[in-house]
N, CA, C and O atoms as a GROMACS GRO file, in nm:
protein
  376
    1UNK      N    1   2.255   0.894   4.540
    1UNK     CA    2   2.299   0.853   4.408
    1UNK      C    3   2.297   0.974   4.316
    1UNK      O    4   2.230   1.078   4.319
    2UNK      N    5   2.375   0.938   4.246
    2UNK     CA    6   2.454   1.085   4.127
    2UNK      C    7   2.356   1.040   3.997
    2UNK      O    8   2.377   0.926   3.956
    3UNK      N    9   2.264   1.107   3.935
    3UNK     CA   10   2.247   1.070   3.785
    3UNK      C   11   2.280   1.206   3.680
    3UNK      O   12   2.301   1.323   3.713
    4UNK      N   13   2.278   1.165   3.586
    4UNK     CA   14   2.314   1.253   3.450
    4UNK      C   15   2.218   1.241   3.346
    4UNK      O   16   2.272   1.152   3.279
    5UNK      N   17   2.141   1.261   3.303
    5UNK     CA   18   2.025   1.221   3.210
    5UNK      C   19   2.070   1.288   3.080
    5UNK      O   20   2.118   1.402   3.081
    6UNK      N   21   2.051   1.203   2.949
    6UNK     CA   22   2.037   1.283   2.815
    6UNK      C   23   1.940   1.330   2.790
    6UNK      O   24   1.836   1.272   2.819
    7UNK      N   25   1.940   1.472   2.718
    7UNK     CA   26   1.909   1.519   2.669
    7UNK      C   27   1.702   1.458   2.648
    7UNK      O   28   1.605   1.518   2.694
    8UNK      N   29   1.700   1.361   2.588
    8UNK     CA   30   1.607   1.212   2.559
    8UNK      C   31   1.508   1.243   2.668
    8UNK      O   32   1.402   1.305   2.659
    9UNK      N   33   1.567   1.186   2.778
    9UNK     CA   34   1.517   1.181   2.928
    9UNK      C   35   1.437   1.297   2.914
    9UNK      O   36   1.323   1.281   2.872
   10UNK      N   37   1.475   1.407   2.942
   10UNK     CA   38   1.396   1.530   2.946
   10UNK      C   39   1.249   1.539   2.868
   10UNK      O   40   1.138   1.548   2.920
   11UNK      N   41   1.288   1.532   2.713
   11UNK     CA   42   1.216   1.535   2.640
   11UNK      C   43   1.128   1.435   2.644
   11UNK      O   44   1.041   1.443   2.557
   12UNK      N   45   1.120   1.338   2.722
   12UNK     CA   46   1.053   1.167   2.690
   12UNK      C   47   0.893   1.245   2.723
   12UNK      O   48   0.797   1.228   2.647
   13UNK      N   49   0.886   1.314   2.824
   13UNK     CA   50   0.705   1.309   2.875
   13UNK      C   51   0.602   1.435   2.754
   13UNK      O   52   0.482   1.459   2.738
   14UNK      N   53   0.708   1.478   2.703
   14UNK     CA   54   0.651   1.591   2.559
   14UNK      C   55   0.633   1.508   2.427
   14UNK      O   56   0.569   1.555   2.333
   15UNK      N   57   0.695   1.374   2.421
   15UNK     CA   58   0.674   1.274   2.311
   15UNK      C   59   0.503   1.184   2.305
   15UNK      O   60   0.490   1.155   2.424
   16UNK      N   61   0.410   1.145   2.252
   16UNK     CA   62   0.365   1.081   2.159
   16UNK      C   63   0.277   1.001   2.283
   16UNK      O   64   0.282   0.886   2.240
   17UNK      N   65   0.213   0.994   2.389
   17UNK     CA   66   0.220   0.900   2.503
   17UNK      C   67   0.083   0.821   2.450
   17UNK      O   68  -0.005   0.799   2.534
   18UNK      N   69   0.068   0.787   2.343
   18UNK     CA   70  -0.012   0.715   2.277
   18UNK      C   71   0.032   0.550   2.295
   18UNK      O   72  -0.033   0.452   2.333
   19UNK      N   73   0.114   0.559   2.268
   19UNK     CA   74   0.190   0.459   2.233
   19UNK      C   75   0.241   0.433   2.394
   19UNK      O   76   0.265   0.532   2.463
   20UNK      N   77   0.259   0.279   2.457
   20UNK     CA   78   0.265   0.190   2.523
   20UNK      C   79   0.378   0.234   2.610
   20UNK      O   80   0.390   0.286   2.720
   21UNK      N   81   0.471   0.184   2.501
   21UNK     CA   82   0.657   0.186   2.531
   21UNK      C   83   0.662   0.328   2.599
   21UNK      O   84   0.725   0.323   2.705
   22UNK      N   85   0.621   0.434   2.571
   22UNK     CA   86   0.695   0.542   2.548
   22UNK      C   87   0.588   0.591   2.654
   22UNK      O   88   0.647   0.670   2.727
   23UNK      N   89   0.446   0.576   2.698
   23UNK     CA   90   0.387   0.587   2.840
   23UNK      C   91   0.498   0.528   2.940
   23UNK      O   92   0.540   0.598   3.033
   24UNK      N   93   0.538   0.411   2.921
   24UNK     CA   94   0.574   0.354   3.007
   24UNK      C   95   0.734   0.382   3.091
   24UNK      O   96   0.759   0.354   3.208
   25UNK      N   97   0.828   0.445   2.987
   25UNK     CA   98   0.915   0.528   2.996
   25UNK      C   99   0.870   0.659   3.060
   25UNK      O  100   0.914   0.663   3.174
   26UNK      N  101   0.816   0.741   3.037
   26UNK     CA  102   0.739   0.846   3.107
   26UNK      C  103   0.720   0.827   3.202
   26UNK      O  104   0.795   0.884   3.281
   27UNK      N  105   0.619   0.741   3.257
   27UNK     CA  106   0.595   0.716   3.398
   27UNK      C  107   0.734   0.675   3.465
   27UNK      O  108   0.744   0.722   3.578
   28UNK      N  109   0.845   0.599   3.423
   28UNK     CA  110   0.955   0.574   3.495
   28UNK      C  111   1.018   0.678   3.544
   28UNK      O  112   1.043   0.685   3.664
   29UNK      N  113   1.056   0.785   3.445
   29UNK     CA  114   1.102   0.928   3.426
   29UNK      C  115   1.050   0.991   3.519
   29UNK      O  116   1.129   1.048   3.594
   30UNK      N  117   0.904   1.004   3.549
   30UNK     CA  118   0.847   1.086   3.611
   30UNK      C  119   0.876   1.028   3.760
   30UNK      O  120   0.862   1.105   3.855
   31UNK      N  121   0.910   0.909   3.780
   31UNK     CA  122   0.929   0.828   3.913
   31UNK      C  123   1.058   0.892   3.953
   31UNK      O  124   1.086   0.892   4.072
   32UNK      N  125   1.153   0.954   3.851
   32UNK     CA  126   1.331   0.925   3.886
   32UNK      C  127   1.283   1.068   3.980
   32UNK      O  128   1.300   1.088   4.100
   33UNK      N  129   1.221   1.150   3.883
   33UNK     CA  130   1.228   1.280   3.917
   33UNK      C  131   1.200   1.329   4.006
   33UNK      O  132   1.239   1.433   4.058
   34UNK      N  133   1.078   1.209   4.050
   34UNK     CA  134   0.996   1.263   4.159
   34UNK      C  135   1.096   1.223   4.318
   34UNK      O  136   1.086   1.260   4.434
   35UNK      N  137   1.168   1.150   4.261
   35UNK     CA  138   1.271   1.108   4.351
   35UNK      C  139   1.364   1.144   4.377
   35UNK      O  140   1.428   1.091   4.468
   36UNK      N  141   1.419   1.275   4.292
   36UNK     CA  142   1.495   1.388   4.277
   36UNK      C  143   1.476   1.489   4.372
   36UNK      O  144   1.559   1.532   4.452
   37UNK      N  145   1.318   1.535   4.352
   37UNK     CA  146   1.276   1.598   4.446
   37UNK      C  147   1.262   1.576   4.586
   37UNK      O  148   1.275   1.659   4.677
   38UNK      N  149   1.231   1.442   4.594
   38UNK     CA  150   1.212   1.427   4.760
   38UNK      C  151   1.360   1.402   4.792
   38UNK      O  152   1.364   1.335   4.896
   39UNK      N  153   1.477   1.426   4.748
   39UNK     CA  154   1.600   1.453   4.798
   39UNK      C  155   1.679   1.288   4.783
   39UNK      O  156   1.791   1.265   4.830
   40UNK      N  157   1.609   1.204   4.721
   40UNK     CA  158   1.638   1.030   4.725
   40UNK      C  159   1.813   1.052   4.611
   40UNK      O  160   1.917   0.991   4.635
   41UNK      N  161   1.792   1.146   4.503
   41UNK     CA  162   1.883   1.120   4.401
   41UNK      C  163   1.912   1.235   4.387
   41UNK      O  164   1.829   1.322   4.411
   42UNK      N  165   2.043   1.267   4.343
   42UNK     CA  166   2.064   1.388   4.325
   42UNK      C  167   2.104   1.403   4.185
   42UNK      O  168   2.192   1.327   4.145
   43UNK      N  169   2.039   1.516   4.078
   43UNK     CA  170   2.057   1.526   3.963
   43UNK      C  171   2.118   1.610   3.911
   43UNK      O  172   2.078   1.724   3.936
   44UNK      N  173   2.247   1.594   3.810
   44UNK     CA  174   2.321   1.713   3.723
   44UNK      C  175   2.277   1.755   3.632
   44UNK      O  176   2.211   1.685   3.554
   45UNK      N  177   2.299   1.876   3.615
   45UNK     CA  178   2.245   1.941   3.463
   45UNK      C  179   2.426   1.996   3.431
   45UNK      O  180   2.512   2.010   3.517
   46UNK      N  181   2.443   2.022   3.254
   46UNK     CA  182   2.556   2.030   3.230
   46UNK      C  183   2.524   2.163   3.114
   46UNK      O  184   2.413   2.211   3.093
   47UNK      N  185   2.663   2.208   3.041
   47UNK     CA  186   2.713   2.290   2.925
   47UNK      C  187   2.645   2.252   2.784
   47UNK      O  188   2.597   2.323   2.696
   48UNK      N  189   2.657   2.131   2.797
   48UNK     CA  190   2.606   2.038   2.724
   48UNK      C  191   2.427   2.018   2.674
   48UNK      O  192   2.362   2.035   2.571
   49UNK      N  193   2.396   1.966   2.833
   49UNK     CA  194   2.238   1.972   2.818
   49UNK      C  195   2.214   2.142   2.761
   49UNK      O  196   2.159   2.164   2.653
   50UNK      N  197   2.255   2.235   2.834
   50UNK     CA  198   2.183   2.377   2.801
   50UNK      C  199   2.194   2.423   2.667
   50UNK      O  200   2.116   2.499   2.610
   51UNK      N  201   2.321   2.360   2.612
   51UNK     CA  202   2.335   2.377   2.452
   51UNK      C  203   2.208   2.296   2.320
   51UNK      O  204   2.150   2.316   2.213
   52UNK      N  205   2.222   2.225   2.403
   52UNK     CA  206   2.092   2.088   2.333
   52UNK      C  207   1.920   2.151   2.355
   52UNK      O  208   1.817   2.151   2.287
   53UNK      N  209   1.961   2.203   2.493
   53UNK     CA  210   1.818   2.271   2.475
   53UNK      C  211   1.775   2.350   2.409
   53UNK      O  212   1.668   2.356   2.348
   54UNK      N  213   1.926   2.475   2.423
   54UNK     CA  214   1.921   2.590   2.317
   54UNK      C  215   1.866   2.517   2.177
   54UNK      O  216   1.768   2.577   2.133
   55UNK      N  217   1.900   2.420   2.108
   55UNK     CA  218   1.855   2.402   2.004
   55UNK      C  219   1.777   2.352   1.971
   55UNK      O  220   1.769   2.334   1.850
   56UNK      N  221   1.671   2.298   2.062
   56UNK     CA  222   1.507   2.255   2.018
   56UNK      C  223   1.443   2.331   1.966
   56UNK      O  224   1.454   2.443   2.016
   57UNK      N  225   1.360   2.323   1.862
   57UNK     CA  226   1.304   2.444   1.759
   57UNK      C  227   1.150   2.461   1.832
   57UNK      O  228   1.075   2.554   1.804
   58UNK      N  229   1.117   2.348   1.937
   58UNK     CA  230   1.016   2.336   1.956
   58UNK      C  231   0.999   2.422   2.130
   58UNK      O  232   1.058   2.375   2.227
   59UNK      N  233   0.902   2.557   2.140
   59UNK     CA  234   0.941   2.677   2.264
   59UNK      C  235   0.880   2.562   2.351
   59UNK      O  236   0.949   2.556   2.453
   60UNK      N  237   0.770   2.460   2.357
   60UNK     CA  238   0.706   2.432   2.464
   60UNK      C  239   0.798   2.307   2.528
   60UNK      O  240   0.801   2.276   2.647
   61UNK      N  241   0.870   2.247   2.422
   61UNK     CA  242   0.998   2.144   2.498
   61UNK      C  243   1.078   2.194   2.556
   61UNK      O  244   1.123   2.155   2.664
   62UNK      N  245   1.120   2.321   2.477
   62UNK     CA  246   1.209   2.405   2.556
   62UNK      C  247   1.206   2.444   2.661
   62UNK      O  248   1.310   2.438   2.727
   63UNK      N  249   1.095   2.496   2.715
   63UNK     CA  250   1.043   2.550   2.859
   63UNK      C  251   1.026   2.448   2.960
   63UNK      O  252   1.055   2.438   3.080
   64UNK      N  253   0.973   2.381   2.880
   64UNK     CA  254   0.948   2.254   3.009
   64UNK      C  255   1.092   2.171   3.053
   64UNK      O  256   1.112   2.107   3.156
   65UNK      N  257   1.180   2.194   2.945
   65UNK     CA  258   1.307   2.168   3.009
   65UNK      C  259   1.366   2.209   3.124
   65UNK      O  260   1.404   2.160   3.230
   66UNK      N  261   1.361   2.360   3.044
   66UNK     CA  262   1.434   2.500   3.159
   66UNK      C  263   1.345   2.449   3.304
   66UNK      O  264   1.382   2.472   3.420
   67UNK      N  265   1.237   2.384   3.268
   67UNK     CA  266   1.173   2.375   3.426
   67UNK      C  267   1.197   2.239   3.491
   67UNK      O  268   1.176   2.229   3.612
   68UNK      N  269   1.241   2.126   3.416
   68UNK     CA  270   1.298   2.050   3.548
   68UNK      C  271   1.412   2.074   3.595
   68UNK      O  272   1.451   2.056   3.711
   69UNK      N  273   1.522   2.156   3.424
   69UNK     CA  274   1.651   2.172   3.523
   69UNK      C  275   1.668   2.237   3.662
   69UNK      O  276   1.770   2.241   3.729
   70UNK      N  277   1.520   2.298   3.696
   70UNK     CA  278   1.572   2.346   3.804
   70UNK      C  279   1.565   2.254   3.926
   70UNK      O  280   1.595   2.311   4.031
   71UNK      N  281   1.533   2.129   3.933
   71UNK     CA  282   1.543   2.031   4.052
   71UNK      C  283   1.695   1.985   4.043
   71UNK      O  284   1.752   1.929   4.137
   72UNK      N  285   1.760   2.016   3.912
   72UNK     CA  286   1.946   1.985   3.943
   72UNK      C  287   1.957   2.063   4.057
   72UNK      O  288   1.896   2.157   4.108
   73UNK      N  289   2.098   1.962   4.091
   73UNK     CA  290   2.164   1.998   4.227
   73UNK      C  291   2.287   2.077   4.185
   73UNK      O  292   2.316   2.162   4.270
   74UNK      N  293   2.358   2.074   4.095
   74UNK     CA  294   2.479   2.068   4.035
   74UNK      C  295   2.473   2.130   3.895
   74UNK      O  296   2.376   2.089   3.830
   75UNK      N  297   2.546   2.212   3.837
   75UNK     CA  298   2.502   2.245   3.701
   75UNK      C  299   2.682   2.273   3.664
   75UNK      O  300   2.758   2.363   3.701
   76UNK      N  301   2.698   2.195   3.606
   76UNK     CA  302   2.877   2.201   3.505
   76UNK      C  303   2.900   2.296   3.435
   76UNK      O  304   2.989   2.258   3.359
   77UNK      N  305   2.868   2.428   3.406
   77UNK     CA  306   2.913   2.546   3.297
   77UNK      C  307   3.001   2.516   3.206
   77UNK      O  308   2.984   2.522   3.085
   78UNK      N  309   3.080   2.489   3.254
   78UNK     CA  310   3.212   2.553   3.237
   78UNK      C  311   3.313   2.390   3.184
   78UNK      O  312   3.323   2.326   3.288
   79UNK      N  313   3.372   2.322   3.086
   79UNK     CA  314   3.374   2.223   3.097
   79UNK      C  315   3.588   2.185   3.153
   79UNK      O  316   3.694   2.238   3.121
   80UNK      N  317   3.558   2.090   3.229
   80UNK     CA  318   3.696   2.138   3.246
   80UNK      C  319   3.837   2.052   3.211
   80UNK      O  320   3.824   1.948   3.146
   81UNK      N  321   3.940   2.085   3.244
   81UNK     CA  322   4.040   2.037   3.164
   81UNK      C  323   4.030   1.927   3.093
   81UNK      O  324   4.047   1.923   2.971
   82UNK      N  325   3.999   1.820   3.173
   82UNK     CA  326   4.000   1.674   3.155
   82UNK      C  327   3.880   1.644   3.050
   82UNK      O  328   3.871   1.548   2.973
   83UNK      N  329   3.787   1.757   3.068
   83UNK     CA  330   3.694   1.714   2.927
   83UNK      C  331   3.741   1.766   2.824
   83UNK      O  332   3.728   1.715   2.713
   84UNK      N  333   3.805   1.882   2.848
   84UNK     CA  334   3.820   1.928   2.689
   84UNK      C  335   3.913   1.855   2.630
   84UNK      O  336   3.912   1.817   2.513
   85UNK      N  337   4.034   1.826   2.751
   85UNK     CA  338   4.117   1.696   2.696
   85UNK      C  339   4.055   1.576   2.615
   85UNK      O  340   4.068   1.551   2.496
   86UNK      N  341   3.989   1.514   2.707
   86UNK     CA  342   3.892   1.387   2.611
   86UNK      C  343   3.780   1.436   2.486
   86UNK      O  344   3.738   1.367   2.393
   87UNK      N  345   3.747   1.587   2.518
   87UNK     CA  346   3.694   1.588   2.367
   87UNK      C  347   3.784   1.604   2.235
   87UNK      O  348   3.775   1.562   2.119
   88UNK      N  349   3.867   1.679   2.302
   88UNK     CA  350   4.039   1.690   2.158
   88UNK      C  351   4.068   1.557   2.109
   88UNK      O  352   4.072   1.537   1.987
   89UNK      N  353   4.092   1.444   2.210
   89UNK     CA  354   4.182   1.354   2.181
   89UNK      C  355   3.993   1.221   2.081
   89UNK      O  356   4.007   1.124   2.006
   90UNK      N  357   3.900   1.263   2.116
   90UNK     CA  358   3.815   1.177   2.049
   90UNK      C  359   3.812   1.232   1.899
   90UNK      O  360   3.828   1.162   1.799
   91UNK      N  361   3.788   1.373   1.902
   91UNK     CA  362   3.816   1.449   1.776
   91UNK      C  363   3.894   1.378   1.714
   91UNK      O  364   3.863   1.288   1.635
   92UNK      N  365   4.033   1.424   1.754
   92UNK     CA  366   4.156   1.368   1.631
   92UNK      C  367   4.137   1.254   1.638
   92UNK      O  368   4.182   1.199   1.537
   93UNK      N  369   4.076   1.159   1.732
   93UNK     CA  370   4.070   0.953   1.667
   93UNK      C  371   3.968   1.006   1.530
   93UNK      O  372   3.997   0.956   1.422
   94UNK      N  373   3.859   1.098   1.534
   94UNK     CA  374   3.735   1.038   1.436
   94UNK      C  375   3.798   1.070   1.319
   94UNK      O  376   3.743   1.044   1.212
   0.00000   0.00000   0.00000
């Protein structure tokens, strides 16, 4: 199985784990990942995510990012026709 995670995902186990909800998300997260690793799922990292990371103000979210992306299988650079197509054509709807 193919997943794509936002941005969110990443960040979820550096959030607040005081709180119930947001342990409990964590531990799920930490389940996908760990399932990433043992080869069960295979995970993308994108142009996108690395831009989003670039802009966390915060170095220790940041790092810990740069360190799961490296269990991606797949990493998108480069975005291609068909996206930049669908990002033009969402542009001019907004």
């Amino acid at each position: 199985m193919k997943l794509y995670c936002d941005m969110n995902i990443y960040n979820r186990c550096f959030d607040d784990q005081s709180q119930i909800r947001i342990r409990l998300e964590t531990t799920a997260i930490e389940a996908i990942f760990d399932r990433v690793e043992a080869g069960q799922f295979s995970l993308h990292w994108s142009f996108i995510l690395e831009y989003e990371n670039l802009l966390n103000p915060y170095k220790e979210r940041k790092d810990g990012v740069k360190l799961l992306r490296r269990i991606c299988r797949d990493n998108i650079i480069i975005p291609s026709a068909k996206i930049r197509d669908l990002a033009e054509k969402v542009v001019d709807d907004f």
